[in-house]
C-alpha positions as CSV (number, residue, x, y, z in Angstrom):
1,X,-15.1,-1.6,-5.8
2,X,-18.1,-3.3,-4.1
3,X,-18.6,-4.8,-0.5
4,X,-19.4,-8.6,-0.9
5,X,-21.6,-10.2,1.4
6,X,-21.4,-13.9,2.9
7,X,-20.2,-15.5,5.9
8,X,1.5,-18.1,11.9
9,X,3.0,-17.8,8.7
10,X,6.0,-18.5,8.8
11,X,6.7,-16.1,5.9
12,X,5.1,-12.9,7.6
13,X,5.9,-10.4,10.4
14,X,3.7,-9.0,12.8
15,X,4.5,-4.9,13.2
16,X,3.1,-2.5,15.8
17,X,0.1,-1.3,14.5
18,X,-0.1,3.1,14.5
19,X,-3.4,4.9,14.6
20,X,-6.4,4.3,16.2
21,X,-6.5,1.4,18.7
22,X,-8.7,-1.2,17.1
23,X,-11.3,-3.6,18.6
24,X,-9.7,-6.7,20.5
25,X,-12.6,-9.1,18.3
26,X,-11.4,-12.7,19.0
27,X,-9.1,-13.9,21.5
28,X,-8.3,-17.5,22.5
29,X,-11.0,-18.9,25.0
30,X,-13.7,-16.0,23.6
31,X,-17.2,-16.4,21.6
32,X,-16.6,-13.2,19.8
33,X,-15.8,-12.9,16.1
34,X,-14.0,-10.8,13.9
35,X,-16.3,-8.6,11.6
36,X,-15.4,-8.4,8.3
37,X,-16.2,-6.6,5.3
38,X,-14.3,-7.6,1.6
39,X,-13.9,-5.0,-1.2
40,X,-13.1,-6.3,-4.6
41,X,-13.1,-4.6,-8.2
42,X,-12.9,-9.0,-9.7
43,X,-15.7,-11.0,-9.5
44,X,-13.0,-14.2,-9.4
45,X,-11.0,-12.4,-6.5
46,X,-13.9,-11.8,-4.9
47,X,-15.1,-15.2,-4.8
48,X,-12.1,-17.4,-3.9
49,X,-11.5,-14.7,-0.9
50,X,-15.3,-14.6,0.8
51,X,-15.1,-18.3,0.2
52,X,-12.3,-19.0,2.5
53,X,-13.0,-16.3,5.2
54,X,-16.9,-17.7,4.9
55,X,-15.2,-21.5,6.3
56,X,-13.7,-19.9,9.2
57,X,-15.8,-19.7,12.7
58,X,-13.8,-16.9,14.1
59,X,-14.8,-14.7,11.1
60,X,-18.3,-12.7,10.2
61,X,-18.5,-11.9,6.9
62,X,-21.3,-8.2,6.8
63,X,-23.6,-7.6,3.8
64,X,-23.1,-4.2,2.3
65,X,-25.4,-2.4,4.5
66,X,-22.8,-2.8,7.4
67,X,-19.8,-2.9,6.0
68,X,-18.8,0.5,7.9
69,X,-19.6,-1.3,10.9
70,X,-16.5,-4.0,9.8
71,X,-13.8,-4.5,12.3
72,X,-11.7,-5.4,9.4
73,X,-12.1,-4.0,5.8
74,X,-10.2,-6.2,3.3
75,X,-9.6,-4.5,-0.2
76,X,-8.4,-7.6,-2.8
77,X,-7.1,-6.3,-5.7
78,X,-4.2,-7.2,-8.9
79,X,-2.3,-3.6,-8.2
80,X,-3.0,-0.2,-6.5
81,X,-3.8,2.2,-9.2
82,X,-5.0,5.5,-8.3
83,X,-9.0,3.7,-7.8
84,X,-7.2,1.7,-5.2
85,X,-6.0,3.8,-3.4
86,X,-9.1,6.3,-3.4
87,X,-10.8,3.3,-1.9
88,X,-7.8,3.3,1.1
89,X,-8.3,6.5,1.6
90,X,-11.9,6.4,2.2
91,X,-11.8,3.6,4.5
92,X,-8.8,5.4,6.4
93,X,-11.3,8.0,7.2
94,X,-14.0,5.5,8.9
95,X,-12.5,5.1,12.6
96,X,-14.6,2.0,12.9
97,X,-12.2,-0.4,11.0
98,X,-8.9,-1.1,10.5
99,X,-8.0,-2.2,7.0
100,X,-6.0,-4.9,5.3
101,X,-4.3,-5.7,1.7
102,X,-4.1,-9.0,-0.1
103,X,-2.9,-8.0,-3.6
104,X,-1.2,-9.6,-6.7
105,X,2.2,-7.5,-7.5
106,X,3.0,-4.1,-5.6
107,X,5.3,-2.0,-7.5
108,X,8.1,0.6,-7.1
109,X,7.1,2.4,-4.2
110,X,3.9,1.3,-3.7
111,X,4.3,0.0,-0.2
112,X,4.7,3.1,1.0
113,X,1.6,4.6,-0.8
114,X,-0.5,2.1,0.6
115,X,0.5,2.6,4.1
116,X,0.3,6.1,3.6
117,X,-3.5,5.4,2.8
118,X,-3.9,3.7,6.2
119,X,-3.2,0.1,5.6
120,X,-2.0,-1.9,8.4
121,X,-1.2,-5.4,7.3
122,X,-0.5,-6.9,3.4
123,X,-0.9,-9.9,2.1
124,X,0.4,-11.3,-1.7
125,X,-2.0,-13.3,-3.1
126,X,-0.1,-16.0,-4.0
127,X,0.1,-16.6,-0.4
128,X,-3.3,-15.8,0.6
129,X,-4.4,-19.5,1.9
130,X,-6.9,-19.6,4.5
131,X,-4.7,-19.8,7.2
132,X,-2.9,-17.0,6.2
133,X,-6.2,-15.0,5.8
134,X,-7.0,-15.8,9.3
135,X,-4.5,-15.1,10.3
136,X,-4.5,-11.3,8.7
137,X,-7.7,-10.6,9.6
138,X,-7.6,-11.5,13.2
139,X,-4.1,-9.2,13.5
140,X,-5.6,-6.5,12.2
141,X,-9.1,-6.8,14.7
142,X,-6.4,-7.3,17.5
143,X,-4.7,-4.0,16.6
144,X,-1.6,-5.4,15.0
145,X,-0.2,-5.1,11.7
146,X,1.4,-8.2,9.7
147,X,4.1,-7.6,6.8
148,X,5.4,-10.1,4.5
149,X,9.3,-10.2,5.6
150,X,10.8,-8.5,2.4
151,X,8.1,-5.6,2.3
152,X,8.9,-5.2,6.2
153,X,12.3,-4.3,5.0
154,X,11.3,-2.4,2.2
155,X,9.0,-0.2,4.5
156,X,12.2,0.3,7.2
157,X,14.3,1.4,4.2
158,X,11.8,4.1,3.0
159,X,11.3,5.5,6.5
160,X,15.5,5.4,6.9
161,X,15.5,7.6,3.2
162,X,12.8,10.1,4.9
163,X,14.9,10.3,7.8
164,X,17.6,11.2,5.9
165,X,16.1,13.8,4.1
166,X,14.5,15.4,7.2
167,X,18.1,16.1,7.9
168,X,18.7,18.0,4.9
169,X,16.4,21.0,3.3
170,X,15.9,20.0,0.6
171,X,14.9,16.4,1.9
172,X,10.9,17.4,2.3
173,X,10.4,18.4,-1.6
174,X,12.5,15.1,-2.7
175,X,10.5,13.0,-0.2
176,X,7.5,14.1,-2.0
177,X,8.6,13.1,-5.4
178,X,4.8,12.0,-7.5
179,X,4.8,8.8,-9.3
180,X,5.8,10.8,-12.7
181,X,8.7,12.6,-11.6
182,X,10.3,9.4,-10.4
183,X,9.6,7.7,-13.1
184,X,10.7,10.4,-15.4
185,X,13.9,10.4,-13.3
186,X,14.5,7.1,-13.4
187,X,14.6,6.8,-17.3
188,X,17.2,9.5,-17.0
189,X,19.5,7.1,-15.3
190,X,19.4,4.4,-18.2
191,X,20.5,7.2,-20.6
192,X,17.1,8.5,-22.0
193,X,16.8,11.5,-23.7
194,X,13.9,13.9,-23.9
195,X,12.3,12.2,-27.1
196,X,12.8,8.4,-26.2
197,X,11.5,9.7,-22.1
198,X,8.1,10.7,-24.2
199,X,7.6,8.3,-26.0
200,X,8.1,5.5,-23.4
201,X,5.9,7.7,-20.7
202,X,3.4,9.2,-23.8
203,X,3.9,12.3,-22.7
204,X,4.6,15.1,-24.7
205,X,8.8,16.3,-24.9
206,X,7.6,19.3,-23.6
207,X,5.8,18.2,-20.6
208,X,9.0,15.8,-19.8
209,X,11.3,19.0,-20.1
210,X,8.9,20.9,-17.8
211,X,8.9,17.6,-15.2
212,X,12.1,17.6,-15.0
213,X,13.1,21.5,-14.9
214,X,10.9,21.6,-11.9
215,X,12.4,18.6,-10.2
216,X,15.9,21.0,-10.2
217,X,14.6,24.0,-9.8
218,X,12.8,22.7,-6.7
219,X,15.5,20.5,-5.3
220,X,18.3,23.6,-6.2
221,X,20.2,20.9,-8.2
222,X,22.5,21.8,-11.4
223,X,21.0,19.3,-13.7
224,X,19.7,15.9,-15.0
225,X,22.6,14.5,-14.1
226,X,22.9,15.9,-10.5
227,X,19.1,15.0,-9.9
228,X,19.3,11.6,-10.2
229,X,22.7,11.0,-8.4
230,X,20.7,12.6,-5.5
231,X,17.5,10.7,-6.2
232,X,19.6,7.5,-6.0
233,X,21.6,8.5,-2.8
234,X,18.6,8.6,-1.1
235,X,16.7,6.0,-2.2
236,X,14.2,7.2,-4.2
237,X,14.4,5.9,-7.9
């Protein structure tokens, strides 16, 4: 992922933003503009995103020696793989911007992930027009958060599970569930056995029996069967 240098949707929602309070950068009636620093692993994303932020007065687009400085960081990517969001994380960590999301597909259960890794505001990429950019980046400098409709309620149904499993003991270790053990669990509720699990994760049969032992053993289930009837209950697979 490199910096690149240069210059109300009706199908969004704006959310409180949580964290540290940002910069107000551009207001009606007010000459400032809205730093902004773009992060992307695609030379094609890259361009057709600094393009359309570079036509837009209210925006300043930094070169990569002051991209830290950025009001706004905005990271445009396909997916978030595990380089993504090592890229989130970083930027979570610099209190001088706030940091945005315009990305192909998110899948199961990356919404939270992201937000987890400090991302205020998303934006699909399909929809990622230059009014709709604007209209991201300037949330985000004004300490707001903006969520496509559908992910908003995504994101209010995973805080409800974690809720739900603050309420029972064994809710912590099940909220905490890696990206393997769900899947793993998952292809235990279409009726996968050990052998047909490896092969479609290619893993070995013996790391699959030791992934899913420790998922009961940690969640003080009875079996396969009882894990993912409790896994769907709450929401998690």
């Amino acid at each position: 992922m490199t910096c690149i240098e240069g210059n109300s949707p009706s199908t969004t929602t704006r959310v409180p933003a949580q964290g540290r309070p940002a910069q107000r950068a551009y207001s009606s009636g007010r000459a400032e503009r809205a730093t902004v620093a773009v992060y992307a692993g695609d030379p094609v994303l890259r361009a057709g995103i600094v393009q359309q932020l570079r036509q837009r007065p209210e925006i300043q687009l930094l070169a990569d020696d002051d991209a830290e400085q950025a009001q706004v960081s905005l990271v445009v990517v396909d997916q978030v793989g595990d380089d993504v969001a090592a890229l989130l994380h970083r930027l979570r960590h610099n209190t001088a911007t706030r940091t945005g999301l315009v990305v192909g597909t998110l899948g199961h259960g990356s919404l939270p992930r992201v937000i987890e890794c400090g991302v205020a505001a998303v934006l699909r990429r399909a929809e990622a027009d230059p009014d709709r950019l604007l209209h991201l980046v300037l949330a985000l400098a004004n300490g707001e958060g903006v969520l496509p409709g559908d992910l908003l309620g995504t994101l209010l149904t995973h805080v409800g599970s974690l809720q739900r499993a603050a309420l029972d003991p064994r809710g912590v270790s099940l909220s905490t569930l890696n990206t393997r053990e769900a899947d793993m669990l998952r292809l235990v509720s279409e009726g996968l056995d050990t052998a047909e699990i490896a092969r479609k994760t290619s893993y070995s049969e013996r790391t699959v029996k030791n992934v899913l032992h420790e998922i009961i053993t940690r969640l003080q289930l009875r079996n396969r069967a009882h894990a993912v009837g409790y896994a769907l209950r709450n929401g998690l697979i």
